[in-house]
N, C-alpha and C positions, 0 to 999 in steps of 0.2 A: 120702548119695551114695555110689556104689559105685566101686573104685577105680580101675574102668579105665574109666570115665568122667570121673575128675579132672583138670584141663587141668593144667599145668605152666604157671604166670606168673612173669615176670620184669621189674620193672618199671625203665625207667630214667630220668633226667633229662636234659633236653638243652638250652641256648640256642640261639635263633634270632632273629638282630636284636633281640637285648639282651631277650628274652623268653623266662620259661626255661618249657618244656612236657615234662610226663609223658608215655613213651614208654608201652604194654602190650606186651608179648609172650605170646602163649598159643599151646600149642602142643598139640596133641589127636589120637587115634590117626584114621585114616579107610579106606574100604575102597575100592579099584579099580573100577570097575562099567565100563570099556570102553577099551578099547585098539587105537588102530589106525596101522597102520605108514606113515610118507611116504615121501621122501626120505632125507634125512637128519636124522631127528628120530621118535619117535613122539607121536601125540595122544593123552593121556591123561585121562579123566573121574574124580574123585573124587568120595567120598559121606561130608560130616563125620557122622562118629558120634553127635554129639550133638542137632543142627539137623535133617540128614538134608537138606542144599543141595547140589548137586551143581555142584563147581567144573571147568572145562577149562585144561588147560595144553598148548599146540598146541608148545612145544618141549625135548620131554622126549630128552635123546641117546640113542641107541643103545644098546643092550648095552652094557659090563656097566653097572649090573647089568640083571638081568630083573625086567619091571613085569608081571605077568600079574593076568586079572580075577581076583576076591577075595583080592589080594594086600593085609595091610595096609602104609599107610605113615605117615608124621605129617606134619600141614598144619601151620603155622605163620601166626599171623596177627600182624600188627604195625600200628602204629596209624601213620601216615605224619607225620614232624615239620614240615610244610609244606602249604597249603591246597591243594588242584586239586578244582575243579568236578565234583562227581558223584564224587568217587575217595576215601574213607577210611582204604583199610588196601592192607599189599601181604602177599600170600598168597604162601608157601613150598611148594612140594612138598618132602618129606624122607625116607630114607630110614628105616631103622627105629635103624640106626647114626650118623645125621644128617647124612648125605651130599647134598648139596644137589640137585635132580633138575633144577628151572624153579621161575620165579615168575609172579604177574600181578598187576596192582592191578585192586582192586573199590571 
């Protein structure tokens, strides 16, 4: 595996109603593929580097910083420590410095 491909994991533990469950954290570089400005916010599309799934985060703030197309950033995925229907993980947008951008769950 080559190295800018290797995700960074973090794993932690956690109780939940007296049950305890392994957290994942991985976090992996991605590239911008489209960018478009609202209100107050912009809508940004991601493309993990490694899958090649193209994630949406509809509230990305304003300047600073600047998000432009083939800009890289790091997605962050995290395993959710609570059930919900249809929902697994909540996804980070991150800077390259780890600035936190927007989230969503998937």
């Amino acid at each position: 595996m080559d190295n800018k491909d290797a995700d960074l994991i973090q794993t932690t533990e956690t109780e939940i109603g007296g049950i305890k469950k392994k957290i994942e954290k991985i976090k992996r570089k991605c590239i911008v593929t489209h960018v478009a400005q609202a209100k107050a916010w912009r809508n940004v599309v991601v493309q993990d580097s490694r899958t090649n799934k193209k994630y949406f985060f509809g509230k990305v703030l304003n300047p600073p910083p600047e998000v432009n197309i083939g800009d890289e950033l790091f997605i962050g995925y995290e395993d959710l420590p609570f059930e919900l229907p249809g929902i697994k993980h909540k996804i980070i947008l991150l800077t390259l410095d780890g600035f936190q951008l927007d989230w969503t769950m998937v």
